[in-house]
C-alpha positions as CSV (number, residue, x, y, z in Angstrom):
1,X,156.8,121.1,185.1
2,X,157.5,122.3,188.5
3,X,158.9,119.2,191.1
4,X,159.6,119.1,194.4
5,X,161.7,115.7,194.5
6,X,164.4,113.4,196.8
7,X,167.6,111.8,197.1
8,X,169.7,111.1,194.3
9,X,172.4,109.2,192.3
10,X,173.5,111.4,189.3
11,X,175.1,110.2,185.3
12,X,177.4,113.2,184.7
13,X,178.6,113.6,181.1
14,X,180.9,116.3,179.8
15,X,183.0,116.9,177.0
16,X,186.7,118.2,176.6
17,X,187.4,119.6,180.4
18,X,184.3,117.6,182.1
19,X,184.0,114.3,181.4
20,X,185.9,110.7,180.4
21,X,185.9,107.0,180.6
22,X,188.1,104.5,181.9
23,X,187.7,100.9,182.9
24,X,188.2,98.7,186.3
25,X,188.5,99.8,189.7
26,X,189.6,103.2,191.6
27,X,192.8,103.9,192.3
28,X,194.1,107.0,194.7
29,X,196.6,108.5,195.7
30,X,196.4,107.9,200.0
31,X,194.4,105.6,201.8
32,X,193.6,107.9,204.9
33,X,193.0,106.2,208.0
34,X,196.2,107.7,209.4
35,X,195.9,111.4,211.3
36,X,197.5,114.1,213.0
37,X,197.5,113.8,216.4
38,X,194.2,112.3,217.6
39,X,192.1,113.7,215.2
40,X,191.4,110.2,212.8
41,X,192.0,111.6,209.3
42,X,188.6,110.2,206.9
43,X,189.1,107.3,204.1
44,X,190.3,108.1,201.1
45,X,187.2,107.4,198.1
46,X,187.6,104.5,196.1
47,X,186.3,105.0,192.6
48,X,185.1,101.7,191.0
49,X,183.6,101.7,187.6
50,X,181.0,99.6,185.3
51,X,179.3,99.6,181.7
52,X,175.7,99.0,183.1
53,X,172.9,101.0,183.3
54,X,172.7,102.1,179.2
55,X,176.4,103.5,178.9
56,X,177.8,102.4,176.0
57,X,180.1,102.9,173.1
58,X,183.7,103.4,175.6
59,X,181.4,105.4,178.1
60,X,181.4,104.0,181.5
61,X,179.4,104.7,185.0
62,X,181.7,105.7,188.1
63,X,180.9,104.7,191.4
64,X,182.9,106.9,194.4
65,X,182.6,105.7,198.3
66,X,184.4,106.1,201.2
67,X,184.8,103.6,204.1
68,X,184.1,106.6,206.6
69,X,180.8,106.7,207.8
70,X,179.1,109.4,207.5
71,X,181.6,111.5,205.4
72,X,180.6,113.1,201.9
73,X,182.7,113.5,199.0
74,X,183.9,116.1,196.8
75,X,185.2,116.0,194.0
76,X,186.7,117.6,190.5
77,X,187.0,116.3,187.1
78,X,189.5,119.9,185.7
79,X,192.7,118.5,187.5
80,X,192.1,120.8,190.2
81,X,192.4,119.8,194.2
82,X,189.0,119.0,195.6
83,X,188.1,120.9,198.8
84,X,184.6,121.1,200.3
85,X,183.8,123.6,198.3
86,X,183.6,121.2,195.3
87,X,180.7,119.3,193.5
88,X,179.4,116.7,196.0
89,X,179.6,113.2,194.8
90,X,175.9,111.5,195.2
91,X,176.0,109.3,192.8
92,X,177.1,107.2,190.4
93,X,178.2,109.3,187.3
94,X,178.4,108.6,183.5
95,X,182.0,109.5,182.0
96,X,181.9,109.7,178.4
97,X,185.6,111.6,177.4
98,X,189.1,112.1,178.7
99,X,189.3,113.6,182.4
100,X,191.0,113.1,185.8
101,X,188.8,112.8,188.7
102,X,190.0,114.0,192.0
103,X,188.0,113.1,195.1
104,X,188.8,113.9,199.0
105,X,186.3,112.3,201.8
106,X,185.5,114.8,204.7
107,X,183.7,113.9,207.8
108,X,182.9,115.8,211.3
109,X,185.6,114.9,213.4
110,X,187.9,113.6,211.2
111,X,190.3,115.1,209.2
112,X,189.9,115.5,205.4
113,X,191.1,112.2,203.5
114,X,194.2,111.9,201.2
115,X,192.9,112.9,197.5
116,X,192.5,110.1,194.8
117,X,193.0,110.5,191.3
118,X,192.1,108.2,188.6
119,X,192.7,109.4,184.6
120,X,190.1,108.5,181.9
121,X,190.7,108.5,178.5
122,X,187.6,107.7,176.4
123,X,188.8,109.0,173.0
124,X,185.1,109.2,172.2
125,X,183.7,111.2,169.5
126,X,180.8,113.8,169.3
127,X,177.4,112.6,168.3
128,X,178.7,109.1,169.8
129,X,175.5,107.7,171.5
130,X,176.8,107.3,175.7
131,X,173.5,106.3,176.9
132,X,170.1,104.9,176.2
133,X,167.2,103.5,177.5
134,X,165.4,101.8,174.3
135,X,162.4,100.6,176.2
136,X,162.9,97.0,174.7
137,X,160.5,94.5,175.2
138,X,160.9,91.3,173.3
139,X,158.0,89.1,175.5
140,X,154.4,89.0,174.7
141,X,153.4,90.8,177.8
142,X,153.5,94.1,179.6
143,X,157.4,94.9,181.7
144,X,158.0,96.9,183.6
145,X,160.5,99.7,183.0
146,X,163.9,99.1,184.4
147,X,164.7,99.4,188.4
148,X,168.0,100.5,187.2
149,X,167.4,103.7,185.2
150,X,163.9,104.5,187.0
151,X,162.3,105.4,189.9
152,X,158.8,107.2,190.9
153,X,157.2,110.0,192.7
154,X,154.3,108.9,194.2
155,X,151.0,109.9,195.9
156,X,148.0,112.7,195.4
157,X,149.1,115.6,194.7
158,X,153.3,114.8,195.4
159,X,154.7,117.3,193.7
160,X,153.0,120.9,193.7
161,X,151.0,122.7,190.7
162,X,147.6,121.7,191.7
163,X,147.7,118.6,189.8
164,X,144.6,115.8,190.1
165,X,146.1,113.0,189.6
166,X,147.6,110.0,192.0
167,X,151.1,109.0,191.1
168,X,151.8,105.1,191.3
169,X,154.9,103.5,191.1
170,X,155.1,100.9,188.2
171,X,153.4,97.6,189.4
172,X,151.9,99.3,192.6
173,X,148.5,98.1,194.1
174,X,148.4,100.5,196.8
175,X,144.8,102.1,196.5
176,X,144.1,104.1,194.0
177,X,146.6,101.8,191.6
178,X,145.9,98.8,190.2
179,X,147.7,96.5,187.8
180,X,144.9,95.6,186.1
181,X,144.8,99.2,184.7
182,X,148.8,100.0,184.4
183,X,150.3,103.4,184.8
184,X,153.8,102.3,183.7
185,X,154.8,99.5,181.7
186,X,156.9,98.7,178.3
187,X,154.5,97.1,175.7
188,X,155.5,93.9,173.8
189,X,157.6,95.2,171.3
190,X,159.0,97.9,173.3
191,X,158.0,101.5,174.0
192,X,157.3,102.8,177.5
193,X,153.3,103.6,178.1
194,X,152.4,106.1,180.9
195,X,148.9,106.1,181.2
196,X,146.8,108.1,182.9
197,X,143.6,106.3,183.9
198,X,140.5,106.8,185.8
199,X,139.1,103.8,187.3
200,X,137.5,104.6,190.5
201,X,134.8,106.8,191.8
202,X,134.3,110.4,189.8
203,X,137.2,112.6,190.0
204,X,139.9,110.0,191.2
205,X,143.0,109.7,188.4
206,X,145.8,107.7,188.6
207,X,149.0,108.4,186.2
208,X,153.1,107.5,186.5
209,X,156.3,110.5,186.9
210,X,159.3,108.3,186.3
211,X,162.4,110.1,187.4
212,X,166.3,109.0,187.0
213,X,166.8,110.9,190.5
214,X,168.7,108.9,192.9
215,X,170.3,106.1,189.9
216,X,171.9,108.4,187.2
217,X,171.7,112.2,185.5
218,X,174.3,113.9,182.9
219,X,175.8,117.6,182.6
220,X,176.3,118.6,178.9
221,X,175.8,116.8,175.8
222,X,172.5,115.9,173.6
223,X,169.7,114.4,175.0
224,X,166.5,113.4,172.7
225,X,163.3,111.4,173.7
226,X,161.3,110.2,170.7
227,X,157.3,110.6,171.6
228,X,154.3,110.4,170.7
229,X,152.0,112.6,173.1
230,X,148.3,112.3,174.3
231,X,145.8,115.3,173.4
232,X,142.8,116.4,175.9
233,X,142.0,118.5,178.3
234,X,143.6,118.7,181.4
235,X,146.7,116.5,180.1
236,X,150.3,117.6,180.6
237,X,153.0,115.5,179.3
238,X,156.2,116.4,180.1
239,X,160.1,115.4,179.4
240,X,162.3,117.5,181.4
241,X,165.4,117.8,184.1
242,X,165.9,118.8,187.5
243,X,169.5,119.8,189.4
244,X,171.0,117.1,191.5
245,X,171.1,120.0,194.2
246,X,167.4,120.2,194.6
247,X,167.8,118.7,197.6
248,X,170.6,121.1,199.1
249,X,169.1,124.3,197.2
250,X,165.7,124.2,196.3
251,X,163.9,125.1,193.5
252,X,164.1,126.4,191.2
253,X,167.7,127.6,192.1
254,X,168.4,123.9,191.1
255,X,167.6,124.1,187.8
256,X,165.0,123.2,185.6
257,X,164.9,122.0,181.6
258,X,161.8,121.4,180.5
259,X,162.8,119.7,176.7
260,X,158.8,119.4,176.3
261,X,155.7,120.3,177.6
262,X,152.8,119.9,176.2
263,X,148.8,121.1,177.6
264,X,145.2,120.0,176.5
265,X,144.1,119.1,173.2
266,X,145.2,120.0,169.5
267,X,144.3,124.0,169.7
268,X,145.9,124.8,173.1
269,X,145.8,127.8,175.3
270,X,148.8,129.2,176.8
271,X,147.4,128.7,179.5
272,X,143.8,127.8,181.5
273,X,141.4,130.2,181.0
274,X,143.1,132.0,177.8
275,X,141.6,132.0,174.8
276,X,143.2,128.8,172.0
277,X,146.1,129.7,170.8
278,X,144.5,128.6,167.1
279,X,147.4,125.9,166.5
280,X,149.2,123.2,168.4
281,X,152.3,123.7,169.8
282,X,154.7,122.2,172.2
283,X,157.3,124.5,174.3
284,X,160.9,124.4,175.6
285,X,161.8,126.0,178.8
286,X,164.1,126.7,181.1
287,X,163.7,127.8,185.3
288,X,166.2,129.3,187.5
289,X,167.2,131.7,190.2
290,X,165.9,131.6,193.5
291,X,162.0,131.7,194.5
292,X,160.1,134.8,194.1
293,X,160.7,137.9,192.4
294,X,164.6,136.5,191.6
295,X,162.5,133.8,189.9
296,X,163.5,133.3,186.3
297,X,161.4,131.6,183.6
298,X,162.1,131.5,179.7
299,X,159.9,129.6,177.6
300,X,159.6,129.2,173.8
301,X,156.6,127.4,171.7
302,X,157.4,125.2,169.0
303,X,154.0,125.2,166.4
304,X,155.5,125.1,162.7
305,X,152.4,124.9,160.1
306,X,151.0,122.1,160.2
307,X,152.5,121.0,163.5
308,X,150.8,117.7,165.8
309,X,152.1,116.9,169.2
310,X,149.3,114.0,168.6
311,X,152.2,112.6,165.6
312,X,155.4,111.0,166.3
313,X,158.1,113.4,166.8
314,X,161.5,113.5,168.5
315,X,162.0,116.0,171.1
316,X,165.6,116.8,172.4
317,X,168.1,119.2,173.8
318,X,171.7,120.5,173.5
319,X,173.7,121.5,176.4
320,X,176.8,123.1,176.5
321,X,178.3,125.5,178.9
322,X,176.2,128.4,179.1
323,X,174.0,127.6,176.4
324,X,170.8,125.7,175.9
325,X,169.2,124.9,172.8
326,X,165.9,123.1,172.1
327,X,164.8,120.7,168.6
328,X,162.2,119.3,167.5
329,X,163.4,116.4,165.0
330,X,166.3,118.1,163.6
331,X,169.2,118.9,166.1
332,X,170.5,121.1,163.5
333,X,167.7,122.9,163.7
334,X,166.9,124.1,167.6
335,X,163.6,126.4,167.5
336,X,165.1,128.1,171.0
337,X,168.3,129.2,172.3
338,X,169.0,130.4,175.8
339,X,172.8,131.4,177.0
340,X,173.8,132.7,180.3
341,X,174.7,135.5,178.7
342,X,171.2,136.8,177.7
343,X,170.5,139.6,179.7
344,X,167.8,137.4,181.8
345,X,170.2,136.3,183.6
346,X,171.9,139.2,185.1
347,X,171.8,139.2,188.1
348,X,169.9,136.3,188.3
349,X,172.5,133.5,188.3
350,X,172.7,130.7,185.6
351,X,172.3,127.5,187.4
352,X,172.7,125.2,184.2
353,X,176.4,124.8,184.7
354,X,176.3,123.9,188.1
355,X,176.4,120.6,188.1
356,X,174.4,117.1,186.8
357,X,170.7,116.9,186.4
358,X,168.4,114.1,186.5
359,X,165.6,113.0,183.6
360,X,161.7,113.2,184.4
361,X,158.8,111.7,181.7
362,X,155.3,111.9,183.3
363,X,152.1,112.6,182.3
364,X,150.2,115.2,184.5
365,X,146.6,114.8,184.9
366,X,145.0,118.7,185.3
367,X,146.8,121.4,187.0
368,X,147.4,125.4,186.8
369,X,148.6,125.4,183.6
370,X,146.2,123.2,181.4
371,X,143.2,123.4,183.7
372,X,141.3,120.4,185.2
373,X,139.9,118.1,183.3
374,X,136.3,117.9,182.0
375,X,133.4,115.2,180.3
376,X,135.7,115.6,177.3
377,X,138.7,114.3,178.5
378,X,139.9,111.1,177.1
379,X,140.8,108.0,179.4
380,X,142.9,106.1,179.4
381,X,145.2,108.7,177.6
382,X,148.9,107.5,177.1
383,X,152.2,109.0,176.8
384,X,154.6,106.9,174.4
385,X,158.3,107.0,174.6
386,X,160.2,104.9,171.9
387,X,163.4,106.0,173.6
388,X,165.8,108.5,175.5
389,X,169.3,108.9,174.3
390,X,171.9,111.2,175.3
391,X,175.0,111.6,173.2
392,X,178.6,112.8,173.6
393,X,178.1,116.7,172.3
């Protein structure tokens, strides 16, 4: 699922050398404000932290800002000095293990800030669940999914790959959406529903692409998604990640991890126009490098005998440095492995350690890969998350 997306806020977890939790406010080590001759220097970041937002089990979400307008910060979490070559802070970040986080603020016309440092020390095992979004719902009518883990693209044809659907923001009544025929909502008993509808004049579809962009993303660990998916043609499901640094670098140098995707009916094609493939099958991919012929795409399909995408299944990936691996149900079991040192990905550089990436779930309505639809095409068809979950790897 290809994206072209926004601003964001990021959830960053890392294990051993990237990541960590501590409690209470941000402490440093200078308060800038002072500065050499009459060059102001920039304030030093204050890092504050909270358990909101899903983290959980000693995990906590770090906030960094800087009193400087206009300034950006940098910062490290290997004990090394910050400069401006370092990760950009956007966001709010999850830390789920024992790190030091170094930050500098840097601003035109100022000089850069005094670095703060505050330790974490988390102490929290592997396989510990750090995050979740459970869906919950315990009223007897529709909610919406939380402002604080989700946000939307929105519009005809947003976000590329000749797609026929309108996106529409979760209780939006701007034409073409409508409340009475929800895109987005958690049913009574829990469990996100993205629907994708058609409920105006012939060839007018309305569907929902919930993104974490701009409120929280991760680096490393294991992240799962338990679904059940929609099968008919022209509909493409999709759970997958994109780079913070879209918006600095474009895709797909960003990034992308498509965990699953999933096209047409029960007996898909690989793609429009080929002939069925004679099972069903889901697929696990992964996008980098930069546009064009340094364009680099790996995909792997998932179709064990037997295999529904129609059933219930858990969908999830494991990411470590330089390695990505894809599971259906049984994270001992991934059904694809990519590492940076495949041969891929020489020269083409691996972008997967780069820095945090936000989640996507959205439900695509047509488009170069399935096709468009046609007069078999169900509506409404819906897309069912029970959860997502990332945990400490």
């Amino acid at each position: 699922m290809r994206a072209f997306v926004t601003r964001f806020r990021f959830i960053f977890i890392a294990v051993a050398f990237l990541a960590g939790c501590g409690g209470g406010g941000a402490t440093g080590t200078g308060g800038g404000g002072g500065g050499t001759g009459t060059t102001p220097q920039a304030a030093a970041p204050t890092i504050s932290t909270t358990t909101s937002n899903g983290a959980q089990n000693g995990a906590v979400i770090a906030t960094l800002a800087t009193t400087t307008s206009g300034a950006t910060i940098y910062y490290t979490i290997d004990g090394s000095t910050p400069t401006k070559s370092s990760t950009q802070y956007i966001a709010p970040f999850l830390i789920a293990s024992n790190l030091t986080v170094n930050a500098i603020a840097a601003a035109a016309n100022y000089t850069n800030s005094n670095v703060t440092t505050q330790a974490f020390a988390a102490n929290i095992a592997p396989n510990t669940l750090v995050w979740s979004d459970e869906f919950s719902n315990s009223t007897s009518s529709n909610t919406l999914p939380s402002a604080t883990n989700w946000t939307y693209d929105t519009g005809y044809q947003c976000c590329g790959n000749n797609e026929q659907e309108t996106y529409c923001a979760a209780g939006s009544n701007t034409s073409p959406c409508n409340t009475a025929a929800p895109n987005a909502f958690i049913a009574p008993g829990g469990g996100l529903n993205i629907v994708a509808e058609t409920t105006l004049a012939a060839g007018v579809y309305t569907s929902a692409r919930l993104k974490s962009q701009g409120l929280f993303s991760f680096q490393y660990g294991r992240i799962e998604a338990r679904m059940t998916l929609p099968e008919s043609q022209g509909m493409w499901p999709a759970f997958w990640l994109l780079g913070n640094n879209i918006t600095t670098v474009n895709w797909p140098a960003c990034g992308e991890l498509d965990v699953m995707e999933h096209i047409d009916g029960s007996n898909p094609p690989p793609y429009a126009g080929a002939a069925p493939s004679g099972y069903d099958w889901i697929a696990g991919s992964v996008h980098g490098g930069a546009s064009g012929s340094a364009e680099e795409n790996g995909s792997e399909q998932y179709h064990p005998t037997g295999f529904s995408a129609a059933a219930t299944h858990t969908y999830g990936m494991i990411w470590s440095k330089g390695e990505i691996e894809y599971y259906v149900d049984d994270s001992s079991k991934p059904y694809a492995i990519y590492k940076s040192t495949d041969a891929a990905w020489s020269p083409t550089p691996w972008p997967f350690d780069s820095g945090p990436e936000f989640i996507l779930l959205n439900l695509a309505v047509g488009g170069s890969w399935p096709g468009n639809v046609d007069a078999t095409t169900v509506f409404p068809s819906t897309m069912q998350v029970q959860y997502v979950r990332i945990y400490a790897n």
